[in-house]
KOLVEX-304558 format. One record per residue: x, y, z of N, C-alpha, C, CB in turn. Coordinates in pm, whole numbers, padded with zeros to 5 digits, always signed. Glycine has a CB too. Layout:
XYZXYZXYZXYZ
...
***
This chain:
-02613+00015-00129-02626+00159-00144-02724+00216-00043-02671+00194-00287
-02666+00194+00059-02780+00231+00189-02779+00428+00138-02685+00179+00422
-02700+00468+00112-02753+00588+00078-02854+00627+00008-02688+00638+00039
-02884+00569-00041-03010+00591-00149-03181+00549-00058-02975+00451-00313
-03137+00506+00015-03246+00437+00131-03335+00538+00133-03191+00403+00296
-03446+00560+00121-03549+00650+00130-03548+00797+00042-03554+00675+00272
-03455+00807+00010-03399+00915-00071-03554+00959-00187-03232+00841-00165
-03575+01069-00164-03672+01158-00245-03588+01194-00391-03714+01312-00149
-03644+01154-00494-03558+01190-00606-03667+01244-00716-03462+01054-00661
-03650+01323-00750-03744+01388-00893-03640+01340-01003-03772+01599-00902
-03686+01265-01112-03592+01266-01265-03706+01309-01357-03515+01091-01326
-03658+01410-01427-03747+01458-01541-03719+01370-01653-03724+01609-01582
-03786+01387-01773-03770+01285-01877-03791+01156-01896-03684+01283-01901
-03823+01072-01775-03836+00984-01728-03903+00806-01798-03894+01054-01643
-03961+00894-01877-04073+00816-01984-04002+00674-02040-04113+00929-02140
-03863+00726-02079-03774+00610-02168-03668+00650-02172-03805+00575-02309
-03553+00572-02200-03424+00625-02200-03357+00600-02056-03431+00776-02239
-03262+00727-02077-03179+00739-01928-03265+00746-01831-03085+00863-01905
-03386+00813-01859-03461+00868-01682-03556+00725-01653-03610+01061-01691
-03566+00671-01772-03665+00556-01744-03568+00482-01622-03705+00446-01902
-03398+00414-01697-03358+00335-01676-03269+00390-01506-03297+00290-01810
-03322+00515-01453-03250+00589-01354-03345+00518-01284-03229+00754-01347
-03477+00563-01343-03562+00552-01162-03557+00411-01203-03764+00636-01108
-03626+00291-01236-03602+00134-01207-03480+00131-01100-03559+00041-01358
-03357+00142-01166-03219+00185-01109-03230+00225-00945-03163+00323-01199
-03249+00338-00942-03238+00414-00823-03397+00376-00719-03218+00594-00880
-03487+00354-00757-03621+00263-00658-03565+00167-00635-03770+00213-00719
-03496+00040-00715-03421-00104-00658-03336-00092-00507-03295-00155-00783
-03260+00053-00534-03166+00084-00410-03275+00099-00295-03064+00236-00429
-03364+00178-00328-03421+00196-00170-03481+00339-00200-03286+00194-00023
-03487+00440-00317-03514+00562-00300-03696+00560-00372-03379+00661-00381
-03728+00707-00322-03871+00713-00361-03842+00747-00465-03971+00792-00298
-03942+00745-00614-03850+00833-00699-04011+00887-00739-03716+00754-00837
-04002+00974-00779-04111+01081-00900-04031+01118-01008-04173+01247-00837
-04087+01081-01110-04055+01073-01262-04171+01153-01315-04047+00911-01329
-04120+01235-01410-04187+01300-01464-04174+01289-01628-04166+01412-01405
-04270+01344-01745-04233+01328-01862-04355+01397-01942-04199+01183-01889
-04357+01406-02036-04488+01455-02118-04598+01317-02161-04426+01536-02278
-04553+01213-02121-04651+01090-02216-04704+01036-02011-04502+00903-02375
-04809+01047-02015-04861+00989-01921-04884+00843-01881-04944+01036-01927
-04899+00795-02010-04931+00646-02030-04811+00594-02008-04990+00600-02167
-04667+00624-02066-04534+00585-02038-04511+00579-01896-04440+00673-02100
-04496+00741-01817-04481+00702-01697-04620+00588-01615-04459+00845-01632
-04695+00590-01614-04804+00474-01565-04713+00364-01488-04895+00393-01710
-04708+00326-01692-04684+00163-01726-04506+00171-01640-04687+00113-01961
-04442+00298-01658-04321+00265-01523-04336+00228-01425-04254+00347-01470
-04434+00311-01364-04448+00323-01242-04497+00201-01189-04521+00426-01215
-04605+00126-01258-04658-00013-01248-04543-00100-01211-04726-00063-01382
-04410-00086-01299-04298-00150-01314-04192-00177-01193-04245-00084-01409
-04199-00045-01147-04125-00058-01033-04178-00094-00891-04066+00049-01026
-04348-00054-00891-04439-00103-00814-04402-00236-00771-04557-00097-00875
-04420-00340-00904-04433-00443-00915-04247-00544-00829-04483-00442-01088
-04208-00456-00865-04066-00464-00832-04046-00448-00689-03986-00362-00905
-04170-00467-00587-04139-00368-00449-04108-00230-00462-04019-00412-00371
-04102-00114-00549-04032-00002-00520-04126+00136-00529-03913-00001-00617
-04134+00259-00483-04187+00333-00437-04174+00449-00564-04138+00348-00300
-04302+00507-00619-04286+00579-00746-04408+00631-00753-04248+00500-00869
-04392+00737-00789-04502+00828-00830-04518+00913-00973-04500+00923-00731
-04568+00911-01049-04549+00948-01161-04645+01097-01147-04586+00827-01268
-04569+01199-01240-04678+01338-01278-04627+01416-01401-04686+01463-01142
-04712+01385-01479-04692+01434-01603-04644+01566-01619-04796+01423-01666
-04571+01592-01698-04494+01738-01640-04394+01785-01807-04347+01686-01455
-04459+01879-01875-04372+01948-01943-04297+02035-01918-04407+01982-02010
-04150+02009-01898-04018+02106-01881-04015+02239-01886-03928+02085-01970
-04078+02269-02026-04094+02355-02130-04230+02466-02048-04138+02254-02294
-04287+02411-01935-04389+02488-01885-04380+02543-01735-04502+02411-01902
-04328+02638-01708-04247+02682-01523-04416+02649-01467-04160+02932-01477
-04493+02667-01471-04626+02639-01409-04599+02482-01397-04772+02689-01506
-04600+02398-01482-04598+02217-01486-04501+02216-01436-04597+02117-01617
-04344+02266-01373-04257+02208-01358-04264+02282-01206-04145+02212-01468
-04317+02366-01170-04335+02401-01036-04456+02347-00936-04342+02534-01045
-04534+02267-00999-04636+02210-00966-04571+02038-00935-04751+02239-01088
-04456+02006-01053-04420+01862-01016-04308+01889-00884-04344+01770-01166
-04235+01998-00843-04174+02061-00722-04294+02010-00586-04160+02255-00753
-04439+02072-00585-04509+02083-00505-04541+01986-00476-04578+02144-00517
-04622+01892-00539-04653+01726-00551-04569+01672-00468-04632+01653-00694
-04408+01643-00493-04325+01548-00455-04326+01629-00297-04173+01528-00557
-04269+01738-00275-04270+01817-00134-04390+01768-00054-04282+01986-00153
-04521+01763-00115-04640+01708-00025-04684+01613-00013-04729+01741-00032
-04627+01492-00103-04638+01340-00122-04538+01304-00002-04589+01276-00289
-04416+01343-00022-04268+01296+00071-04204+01380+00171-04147+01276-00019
-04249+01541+00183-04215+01602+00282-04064+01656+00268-04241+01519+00388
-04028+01627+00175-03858+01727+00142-03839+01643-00037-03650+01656+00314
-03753+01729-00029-03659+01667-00224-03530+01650-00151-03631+01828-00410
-03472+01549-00157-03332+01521-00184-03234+01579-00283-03331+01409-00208
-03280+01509-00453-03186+01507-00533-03284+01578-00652-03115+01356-00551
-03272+01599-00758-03296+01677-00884-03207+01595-00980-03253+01846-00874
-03263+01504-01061-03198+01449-01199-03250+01538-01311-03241+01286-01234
-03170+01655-01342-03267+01705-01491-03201+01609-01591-03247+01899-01556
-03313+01550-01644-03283+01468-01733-03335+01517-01936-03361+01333-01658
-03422+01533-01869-03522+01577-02001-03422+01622-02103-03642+01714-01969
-03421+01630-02239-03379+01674-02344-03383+01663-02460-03316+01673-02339
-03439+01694-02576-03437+01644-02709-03310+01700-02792-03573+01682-02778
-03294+01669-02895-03227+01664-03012-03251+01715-03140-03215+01568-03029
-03407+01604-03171-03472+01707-03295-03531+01756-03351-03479+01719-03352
-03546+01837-03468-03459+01798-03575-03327+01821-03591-03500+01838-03670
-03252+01682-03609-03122+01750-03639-03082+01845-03792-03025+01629-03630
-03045+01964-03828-03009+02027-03942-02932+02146-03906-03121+02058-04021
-02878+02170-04042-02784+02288-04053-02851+02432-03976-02755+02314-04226
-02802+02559-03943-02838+02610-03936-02973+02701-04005-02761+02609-03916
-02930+02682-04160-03040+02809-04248-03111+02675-04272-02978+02933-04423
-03138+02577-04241-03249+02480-04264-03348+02456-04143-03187+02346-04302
-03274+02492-04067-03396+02446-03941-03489+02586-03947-03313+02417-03741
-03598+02511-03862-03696+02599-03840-03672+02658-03724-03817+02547-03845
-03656+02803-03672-03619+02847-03541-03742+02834-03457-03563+02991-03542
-03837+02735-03493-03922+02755-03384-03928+02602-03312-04071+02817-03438
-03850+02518-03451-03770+02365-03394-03663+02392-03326-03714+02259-03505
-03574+02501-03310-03454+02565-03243-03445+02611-03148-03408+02640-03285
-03614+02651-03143-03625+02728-02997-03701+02647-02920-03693+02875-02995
-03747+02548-02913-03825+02404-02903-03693+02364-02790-03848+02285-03087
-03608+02296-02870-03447+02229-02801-03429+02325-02717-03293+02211-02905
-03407+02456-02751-03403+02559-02617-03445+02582-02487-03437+02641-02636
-03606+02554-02537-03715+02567-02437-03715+02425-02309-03868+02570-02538
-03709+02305-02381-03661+02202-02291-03532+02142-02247-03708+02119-02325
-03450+02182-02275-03309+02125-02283-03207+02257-02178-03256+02113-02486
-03280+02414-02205-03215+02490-02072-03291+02501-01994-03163+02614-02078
-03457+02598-02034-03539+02608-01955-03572+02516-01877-03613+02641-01997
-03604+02414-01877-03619+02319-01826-03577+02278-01724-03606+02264-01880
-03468+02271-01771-03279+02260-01626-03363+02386-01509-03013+02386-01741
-03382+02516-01622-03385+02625-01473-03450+02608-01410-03406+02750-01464
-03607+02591-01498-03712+02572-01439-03720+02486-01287-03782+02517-01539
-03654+02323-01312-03690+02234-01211-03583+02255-01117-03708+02088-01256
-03479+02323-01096-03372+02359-01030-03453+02481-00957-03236+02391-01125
-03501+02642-00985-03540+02670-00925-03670+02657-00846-03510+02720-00957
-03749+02549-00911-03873+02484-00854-03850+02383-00701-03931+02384-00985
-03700+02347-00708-03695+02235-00609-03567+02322-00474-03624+02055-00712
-03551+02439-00559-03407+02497-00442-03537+02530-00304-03278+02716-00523
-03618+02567-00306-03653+02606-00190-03638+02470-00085-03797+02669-00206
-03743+02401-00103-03721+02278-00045-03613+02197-00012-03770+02218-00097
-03491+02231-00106-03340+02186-00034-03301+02283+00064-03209+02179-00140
-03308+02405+00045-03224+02509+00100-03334+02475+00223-03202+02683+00013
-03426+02483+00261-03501+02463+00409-03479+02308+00489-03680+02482+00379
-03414+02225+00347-03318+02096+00455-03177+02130+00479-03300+01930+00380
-03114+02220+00418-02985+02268+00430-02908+02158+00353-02940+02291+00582
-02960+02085+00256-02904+02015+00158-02960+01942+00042-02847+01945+00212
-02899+01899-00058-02939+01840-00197-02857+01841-00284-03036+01894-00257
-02882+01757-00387-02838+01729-00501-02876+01744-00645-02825+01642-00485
-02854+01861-00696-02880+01804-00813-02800+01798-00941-02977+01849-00837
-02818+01715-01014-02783+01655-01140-02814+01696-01266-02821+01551-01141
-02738+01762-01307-02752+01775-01482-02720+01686-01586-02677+01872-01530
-02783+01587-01656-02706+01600-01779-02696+01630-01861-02683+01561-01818
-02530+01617-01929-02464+01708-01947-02401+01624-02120-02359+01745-01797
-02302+01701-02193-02278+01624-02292-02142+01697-02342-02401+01612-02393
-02083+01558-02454-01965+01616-02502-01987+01718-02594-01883+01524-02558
-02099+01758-02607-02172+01853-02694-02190+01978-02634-02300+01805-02732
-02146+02012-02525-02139+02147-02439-01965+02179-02433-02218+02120-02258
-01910+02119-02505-01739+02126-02548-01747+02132-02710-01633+01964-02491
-01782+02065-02776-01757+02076-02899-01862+02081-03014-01682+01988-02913
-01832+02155-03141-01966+02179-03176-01982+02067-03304-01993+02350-03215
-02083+02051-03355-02098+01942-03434-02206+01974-03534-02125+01822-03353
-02162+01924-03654-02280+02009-03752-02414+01984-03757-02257+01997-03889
-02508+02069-03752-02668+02013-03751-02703+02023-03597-02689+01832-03813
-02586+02028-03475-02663+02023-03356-02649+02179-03310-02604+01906-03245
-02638+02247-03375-02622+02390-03289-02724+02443-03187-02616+02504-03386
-02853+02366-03161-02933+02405-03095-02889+02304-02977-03069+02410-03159
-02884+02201-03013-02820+02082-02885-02716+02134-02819-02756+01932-02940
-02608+02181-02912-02478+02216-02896-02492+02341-02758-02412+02274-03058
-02522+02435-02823-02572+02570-02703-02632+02536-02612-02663+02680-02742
-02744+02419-02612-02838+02420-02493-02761+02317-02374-03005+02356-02546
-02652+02225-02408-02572+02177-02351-02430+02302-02275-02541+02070-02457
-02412+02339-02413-02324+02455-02319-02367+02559-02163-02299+02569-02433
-02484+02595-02201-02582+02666-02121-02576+02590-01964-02742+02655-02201
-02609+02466-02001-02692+02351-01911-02547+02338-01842-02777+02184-02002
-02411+02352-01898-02265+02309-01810-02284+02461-01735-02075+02275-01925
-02336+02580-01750-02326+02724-01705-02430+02703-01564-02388+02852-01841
-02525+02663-01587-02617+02628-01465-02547+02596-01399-02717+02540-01462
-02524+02441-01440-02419+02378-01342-02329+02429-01212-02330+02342-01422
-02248+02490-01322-02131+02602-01247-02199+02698-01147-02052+02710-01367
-02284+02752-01247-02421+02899-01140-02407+02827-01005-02667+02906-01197
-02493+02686-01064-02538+02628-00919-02489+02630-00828-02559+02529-00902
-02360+02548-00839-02264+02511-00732-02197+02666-00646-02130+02413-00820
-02208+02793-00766-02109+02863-00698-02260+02986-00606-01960+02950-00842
-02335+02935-00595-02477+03024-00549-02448+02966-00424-02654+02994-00622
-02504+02797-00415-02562+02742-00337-02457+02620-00244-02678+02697-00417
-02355+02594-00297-02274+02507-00253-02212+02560-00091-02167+02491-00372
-02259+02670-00054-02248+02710+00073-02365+02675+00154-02223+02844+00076
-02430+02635+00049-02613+02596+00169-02601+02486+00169-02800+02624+00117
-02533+02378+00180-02541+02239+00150-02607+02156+00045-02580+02199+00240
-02597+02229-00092-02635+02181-00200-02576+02142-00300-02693+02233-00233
-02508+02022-00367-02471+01996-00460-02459+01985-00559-02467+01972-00459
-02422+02057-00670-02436+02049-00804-02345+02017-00914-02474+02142-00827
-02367+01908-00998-02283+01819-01101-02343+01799-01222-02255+01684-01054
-02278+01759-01297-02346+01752-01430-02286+01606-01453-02306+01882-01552
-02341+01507-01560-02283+01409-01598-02276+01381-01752-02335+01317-01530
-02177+01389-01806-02176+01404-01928-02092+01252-01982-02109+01555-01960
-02206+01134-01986-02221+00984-02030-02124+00936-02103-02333+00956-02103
-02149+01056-02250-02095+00979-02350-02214+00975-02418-02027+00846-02315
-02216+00891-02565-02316+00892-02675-02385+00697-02595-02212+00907-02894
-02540+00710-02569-02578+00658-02512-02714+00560-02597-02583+00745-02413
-02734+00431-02625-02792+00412-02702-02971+00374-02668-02708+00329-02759
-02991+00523-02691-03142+00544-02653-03203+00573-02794-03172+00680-02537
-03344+00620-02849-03378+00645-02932-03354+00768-02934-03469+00604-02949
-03267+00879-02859-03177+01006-02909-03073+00937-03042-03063+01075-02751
-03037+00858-03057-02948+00789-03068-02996+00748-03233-02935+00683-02944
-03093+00704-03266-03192+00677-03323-03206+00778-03401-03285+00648-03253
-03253+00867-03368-03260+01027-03444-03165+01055-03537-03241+01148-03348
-03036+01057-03439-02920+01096-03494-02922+01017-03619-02801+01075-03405
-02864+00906-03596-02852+00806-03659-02918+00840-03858-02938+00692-03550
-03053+00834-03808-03126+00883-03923-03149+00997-04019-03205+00873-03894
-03070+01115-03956-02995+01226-04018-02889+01223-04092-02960+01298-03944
-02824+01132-04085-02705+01134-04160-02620+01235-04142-02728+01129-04282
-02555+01301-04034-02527+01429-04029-02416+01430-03901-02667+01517-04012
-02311+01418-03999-02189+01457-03857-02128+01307-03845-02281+01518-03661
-02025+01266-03743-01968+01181-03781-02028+01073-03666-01822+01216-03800
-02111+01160-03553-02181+01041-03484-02291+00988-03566-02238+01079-03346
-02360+01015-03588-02479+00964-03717-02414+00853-03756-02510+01070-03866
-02266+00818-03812-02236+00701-03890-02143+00633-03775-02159+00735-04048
-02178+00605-03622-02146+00501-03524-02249+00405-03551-02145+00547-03373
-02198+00311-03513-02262+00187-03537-02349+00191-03401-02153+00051-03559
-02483+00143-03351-02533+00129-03239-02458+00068-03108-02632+00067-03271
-02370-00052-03171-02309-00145-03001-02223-00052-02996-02225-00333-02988
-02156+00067-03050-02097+00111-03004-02108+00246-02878-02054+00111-03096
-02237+00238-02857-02297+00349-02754-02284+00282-02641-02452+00400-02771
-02349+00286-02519-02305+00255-02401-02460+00237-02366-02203+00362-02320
-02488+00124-02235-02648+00156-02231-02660+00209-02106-02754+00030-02248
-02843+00236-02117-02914+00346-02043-02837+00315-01909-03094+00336-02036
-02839+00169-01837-02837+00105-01749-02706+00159-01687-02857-00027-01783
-02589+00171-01756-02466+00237-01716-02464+00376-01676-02379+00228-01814
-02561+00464-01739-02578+00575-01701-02663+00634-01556-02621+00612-01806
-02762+00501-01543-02829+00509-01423-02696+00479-01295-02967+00387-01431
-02614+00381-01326-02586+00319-01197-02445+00479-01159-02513+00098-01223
-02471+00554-01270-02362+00707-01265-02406+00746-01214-02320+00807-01354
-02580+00788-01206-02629+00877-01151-02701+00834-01006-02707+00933-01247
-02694+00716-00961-02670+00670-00834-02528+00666-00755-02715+00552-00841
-02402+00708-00827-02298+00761-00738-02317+00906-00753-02148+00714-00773
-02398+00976-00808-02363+01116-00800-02409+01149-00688-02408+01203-00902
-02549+01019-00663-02627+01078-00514-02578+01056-00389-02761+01023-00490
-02417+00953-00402-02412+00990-00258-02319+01065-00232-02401+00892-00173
-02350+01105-00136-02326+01238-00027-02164+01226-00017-02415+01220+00156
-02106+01137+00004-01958+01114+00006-01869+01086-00114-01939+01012+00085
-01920+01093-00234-01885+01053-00334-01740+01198-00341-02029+01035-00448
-01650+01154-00432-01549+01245-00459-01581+01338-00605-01411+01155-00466
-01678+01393-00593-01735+01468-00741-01676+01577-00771-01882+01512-00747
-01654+01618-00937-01622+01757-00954-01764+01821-00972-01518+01783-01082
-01760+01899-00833-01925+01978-00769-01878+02151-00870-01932+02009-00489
-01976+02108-00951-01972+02282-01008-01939+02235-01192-01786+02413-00906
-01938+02075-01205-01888+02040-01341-01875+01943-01395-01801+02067-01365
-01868+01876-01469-01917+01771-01600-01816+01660-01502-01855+01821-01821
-01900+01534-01431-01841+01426-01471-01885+01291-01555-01805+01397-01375
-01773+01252-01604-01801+01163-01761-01768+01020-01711-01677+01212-01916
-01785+00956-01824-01739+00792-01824-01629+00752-01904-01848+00699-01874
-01561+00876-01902-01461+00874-02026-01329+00737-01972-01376+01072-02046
-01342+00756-01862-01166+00716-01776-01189+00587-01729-01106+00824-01616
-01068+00545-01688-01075+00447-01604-01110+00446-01464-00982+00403-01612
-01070+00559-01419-01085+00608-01284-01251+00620-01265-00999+00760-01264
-01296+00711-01345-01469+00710-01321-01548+00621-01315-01537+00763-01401
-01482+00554-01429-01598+00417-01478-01583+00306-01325-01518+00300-01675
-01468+00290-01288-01427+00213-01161-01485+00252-01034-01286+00221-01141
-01507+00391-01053-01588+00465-00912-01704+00433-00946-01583+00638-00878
-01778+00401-01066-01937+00348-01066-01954+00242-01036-02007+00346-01176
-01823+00158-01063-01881-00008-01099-01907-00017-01237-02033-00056-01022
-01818+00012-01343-01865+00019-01458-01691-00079-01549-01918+00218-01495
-01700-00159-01644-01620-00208-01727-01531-00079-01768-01697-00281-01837
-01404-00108-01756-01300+00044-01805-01324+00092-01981-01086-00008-01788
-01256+00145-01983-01280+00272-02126-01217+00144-02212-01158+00478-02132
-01274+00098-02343-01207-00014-02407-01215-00111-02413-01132-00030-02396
***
């Protein structure tokens, strides 16, 4: 994956999960990565990780949820590495999962605050710095939950819908400046999102069995074809792991 060779990459969320298992992932190839997350001690002990691994990482603590913290982790990487490549918004929570007249709208507006804002926030924090290379990438993910609604996630549900609208924004703003924009929508992935669910009892993913999720590791090696430049992507919209065709363009075991 010589494309990835030096490659400047910001992934938000980074701490555990998908963004953990992106940057390990995507530093092995050859790219710098800055990971960001709210637990400081998490990113560290990454960063140690991939260190240790030969690979190039910078960690900066960074809440989504704050355009000051998420325009400051923009500035950092620009003056550490001298351009941004790619944008993984990764970041997102889930819960609490509950019905509508049970949740607390300030747990509702919580999922809101990191799961869209967030997206905008580090998207318009990092467009300057692409648009003055006359290119970039960035990455949403994305979910089968921005298609269909599911009981107890209506705050997930919307903030995924939203997050496929960026998407689209993106591509149809900037895809004339040499900037790329995709979303990747995995599939149900077995992280401690996963976990949550699970423990709600609520809806018919709650009662999947765990081996039946897909791991972090599959989702990283997705979001290392999204970064290269030649890849055949739908730019402006959700690609999944649903097919045979996709999963084969990652390097991934077919659907089944």
């Amino acid at each position: 994956m010589d494309y990835l060779a030096d490659k400047v990459i910001i992934i938000t969320g980074a701490s555990k999960g998908i963004g953990a298992a992106a940057a390990e992932y995507l530093a092995d190839k050859g790219a710098k990565v800055v990971v960001a997350a709210r637990s400081a001690s998490a990113l560290e002990e990454l960063v140690a990780s991939i260190k240790d691994a030969g690979g190039i990482a910078q960690a900066v603590a960074c809440d989504v949820s704050d355009y000051t913290q998420v325009k400051a982790l923009a500035e950092t990487t620009k003056q550490a590495y001298g351009r941004i490549d790619v944008l993984v918004n990764n970041a997102g929570i889930i819960d609490p999962v509950a019905r509508m007249d049970e949740i607390d709208p300030a747990d509702w507006d919580k999922v809101i605050d990191i799961n869209v804002k967030g997206v905008f926030y580090a998207a318009h924090s990092v467009l300057p710095a692409m648009l003055a290379e006359g290119a970039g990438t960035i990455i949403n993910i994305s979910s089968g939950a921005a298609y269909n609604a599911l009981e107890g996630w209506s705050h997930y549900c919307a903030s995924k819908a939203a997050v496929l609208s960026l998407t689209r924004s993106l591509h149809k703003e900037y895809s004339e400046h040499g900037i790329r924009a995709v979303g990747l929508s995995p599939g149900t992935v077995a992280t401690d999102m996963q976990r949550t669910i699970k423990s709600s009892g609520v809806n018919p993913v709650s009662q999947m069995d765990f081996a039946q999720h897909i791991p972090a590791e599959w989702v990283a090696k997705a979001i290392a074809y999204l970064c290269n430049p030649v890849a055949n992507l739908p730019l402006g919209a959700d690609f999944t792991l649903k097919t045979d065709a996709e999963r084969a363009a990652v390097g991934l075991p077919p659907v089944g």
